[in-house]
N, C-alpha and C positions, 0 to 999 in steps of 0.2 A: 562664407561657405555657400557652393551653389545646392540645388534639389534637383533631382531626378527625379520628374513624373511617373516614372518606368518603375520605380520600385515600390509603390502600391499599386493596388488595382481601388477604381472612386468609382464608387456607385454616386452616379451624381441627383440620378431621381431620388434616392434614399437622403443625399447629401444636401439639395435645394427642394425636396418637393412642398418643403411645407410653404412655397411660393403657386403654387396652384390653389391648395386649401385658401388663402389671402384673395389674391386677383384670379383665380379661376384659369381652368387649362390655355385658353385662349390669354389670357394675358400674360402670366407664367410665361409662353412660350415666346412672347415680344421681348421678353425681358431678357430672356434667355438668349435670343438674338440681337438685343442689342449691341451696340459700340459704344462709349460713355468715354468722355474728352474731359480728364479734372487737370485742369492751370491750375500749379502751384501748390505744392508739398509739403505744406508748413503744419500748422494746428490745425487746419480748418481743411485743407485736400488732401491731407494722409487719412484721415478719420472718414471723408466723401470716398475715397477710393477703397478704399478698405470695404465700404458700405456695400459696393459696387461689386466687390469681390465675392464678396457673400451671400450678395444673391443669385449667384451664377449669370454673372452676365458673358458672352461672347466674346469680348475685345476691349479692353480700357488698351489708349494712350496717356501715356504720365509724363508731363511737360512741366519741369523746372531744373534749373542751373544750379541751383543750390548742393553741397555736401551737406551731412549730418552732425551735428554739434553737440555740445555736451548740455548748452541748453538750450537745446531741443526738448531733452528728455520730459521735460516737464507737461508738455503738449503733446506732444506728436507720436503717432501710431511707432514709428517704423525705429522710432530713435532709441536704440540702447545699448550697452555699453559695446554689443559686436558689431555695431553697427555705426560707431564713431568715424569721421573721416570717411566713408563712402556716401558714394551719389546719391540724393535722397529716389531718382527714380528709381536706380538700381534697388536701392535697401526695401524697395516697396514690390517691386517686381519679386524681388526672391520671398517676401512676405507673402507674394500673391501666389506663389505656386504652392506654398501647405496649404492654401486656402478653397483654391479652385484652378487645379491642373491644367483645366484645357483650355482656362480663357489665356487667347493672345494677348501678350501685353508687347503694348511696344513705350519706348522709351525715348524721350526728345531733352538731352541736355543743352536746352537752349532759355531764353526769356520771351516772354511772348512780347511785340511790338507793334506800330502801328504800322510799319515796315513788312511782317514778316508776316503776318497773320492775313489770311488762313491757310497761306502756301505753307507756313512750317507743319501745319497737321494735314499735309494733303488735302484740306476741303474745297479748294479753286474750283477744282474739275466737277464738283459734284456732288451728293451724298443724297441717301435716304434720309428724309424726314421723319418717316415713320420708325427707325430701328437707331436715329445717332443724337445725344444729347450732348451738348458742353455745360460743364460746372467752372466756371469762374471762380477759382478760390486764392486769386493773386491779389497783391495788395497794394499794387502801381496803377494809377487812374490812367493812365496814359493808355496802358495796355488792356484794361478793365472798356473804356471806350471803343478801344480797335475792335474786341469781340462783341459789347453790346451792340454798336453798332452792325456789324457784319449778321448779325441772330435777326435783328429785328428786319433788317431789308431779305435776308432770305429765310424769316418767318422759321428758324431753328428750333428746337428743343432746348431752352437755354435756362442759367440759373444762375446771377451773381451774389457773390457774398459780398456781407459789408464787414465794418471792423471788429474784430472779435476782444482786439486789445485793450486793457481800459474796462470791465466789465465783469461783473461778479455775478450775474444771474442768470445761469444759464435756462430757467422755465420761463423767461421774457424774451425768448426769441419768437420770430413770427415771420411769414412769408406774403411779401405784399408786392401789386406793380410800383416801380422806380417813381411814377409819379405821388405815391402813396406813402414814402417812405419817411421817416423823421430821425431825428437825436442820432443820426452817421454822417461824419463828415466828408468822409468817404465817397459814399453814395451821393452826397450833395452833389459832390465835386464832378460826378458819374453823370448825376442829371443834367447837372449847366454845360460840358461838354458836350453830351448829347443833342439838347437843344439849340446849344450855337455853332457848333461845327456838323451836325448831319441832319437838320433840318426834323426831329424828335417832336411830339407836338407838347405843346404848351398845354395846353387844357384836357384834358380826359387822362386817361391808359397812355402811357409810353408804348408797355409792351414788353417790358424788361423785366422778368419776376427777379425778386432780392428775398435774400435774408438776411434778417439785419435785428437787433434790439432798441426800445423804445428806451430801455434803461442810458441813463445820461456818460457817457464818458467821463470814468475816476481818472482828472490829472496824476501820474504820477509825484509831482512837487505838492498835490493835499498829502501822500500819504506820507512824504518824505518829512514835510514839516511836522507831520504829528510823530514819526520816527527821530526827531533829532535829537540829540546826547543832548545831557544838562553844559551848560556852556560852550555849545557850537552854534555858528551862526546859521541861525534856521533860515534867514533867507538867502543866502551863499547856496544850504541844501537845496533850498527850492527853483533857484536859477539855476544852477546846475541840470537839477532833475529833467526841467520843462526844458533845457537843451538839448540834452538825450533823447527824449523824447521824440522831440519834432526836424532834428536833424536832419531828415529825410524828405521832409514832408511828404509823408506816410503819416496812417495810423496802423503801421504793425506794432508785431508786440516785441521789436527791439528794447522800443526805449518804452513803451508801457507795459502796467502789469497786465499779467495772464493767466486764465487756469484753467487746466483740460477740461473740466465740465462745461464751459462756454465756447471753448473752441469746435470741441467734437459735436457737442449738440447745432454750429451752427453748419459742419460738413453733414450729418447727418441728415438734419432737416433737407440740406439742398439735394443729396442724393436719395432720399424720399419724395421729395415731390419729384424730382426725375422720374423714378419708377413709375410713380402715378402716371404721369403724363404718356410713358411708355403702354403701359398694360393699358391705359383707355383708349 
């Protein structure tokens, strides 16, 4: 079901001002004109965008290929039972208009790549520094690369997440530069492409802010084995698991476990220090 903007009237100073009382009119108003770029729809960029949505910002693009699943629900902002089987950008877009009518949203059913980026968000030609941020909240290094790299040479507003999957505590997350970061594999993987294929410095700041937890990645095959029935072969369970798992090689939260207070705190975080960075 779509919304019509037309059928209320939104007081929007009533509806975001308490974003002036915070960052003060002059920042508020940055915010309020920004543009905000969140990669990837999952646990971690429905929860970013949403964030985004609510503080009246001007313009989100919402850039992922994925449709909505049934577990999803468990993570994710936008996923519920009316919203099964449609686009996760769509289901997010018509989330965003009860929330805030008159930001543009635009909508890219695509994957982001090292190919395609940053011609698929239109940023080739140009953009304000001052008014556009990207949140990285994909979980492909490949394509996590293409935009670190592209942030740090044209000096962006930029924010990548690490893995969310695998993690139960959601109050040990934390925001540190990519050279600073630990216990993500992810991220690891983020840094040694950086420094061998775009020339990233080795010693000091990268330049990449992350979020990411210190807490260690739960294999899914510990919890399997301590889950086994009385006479199954617990390490059958545990092969298994750790296949699932790492199938991909990824760490999403396919094949490990997940739980929306770790996901959303780590979209959160990244669309907060956004803001920051916007309003100063």
């Amino acid at each position: 079901m779509t919304f019509d903007s037309n059928l209320i009237s939104v007081d929007s100073e009533r509806r975001f001002g308490g974003l002036a009382r915070l960052y003060g009119a002059a920042g508020a108003a940055r915010i309020r004109a920004a543009h905000i770029v969140v990669v990837g729809l999952g646990g971690v960029g429905s929860w970013a965008a949403e964030a985004a949505a609510r503080s009246g910002v001007a313009r989100l693009t919402l850039v992922d290929l994925d449709h909505v699943a049934e577990s999803n629900i468990n993570r994710q902002v936008h996923a519920l039972d009316t919203s099964l089987g449609q686009a996760k950008v769509q289901a997010m877009r018509e989330r965003i208009a009860h929330i805030n009518p008159h930001c543009h949203v635009e909508c890219i059913e695509e994957f982001v790549d090292a190919a395609n980026w940053p011609a698929l968000v239109s940023l080739d030609s140009g953009f304000d520094r001052r008014q556009l941020a990207v949140i990285d909240a994909c979980d492909q290094v490949r394509a996590k690369t293409a935009m670190a790299a592209w942030a740090i040479h044209n000096r962006a507003i930029f924010i990548s997440v690490g893995a969310a999957g695998g993690k139960r505590l959601a109050h040990r997350a934390e925001i540190e530069d990519l050279s600073l970061v630990t216990h993500d594999p992810l991220l690891a993987q983020l840094r040694y492409r950086l420094r061998k294929e775009h020339g990233a410095a080795r010693q000091g700041k990268i330049g990449a802010a992350c979020v990411f937890s210190r807490e260690p990645v739960l294999q899914p095959a510990a919890v399997c084995a301590l889950a086994a029935s009385p006479g199954e072969d617990e390490a059958a369970v545990v092969s298994a698991a750790a296949r699932s798992a790492q199938s991909d090689g990824s760490l999403n939260c396919h094949g490990y476990g997940s739980v929306v207070s770790v996901t959303a705190t780590f979209g959160l975080c990244a669309t907060g220090w956004i803001l920051n960075k916007i309003a100063a």
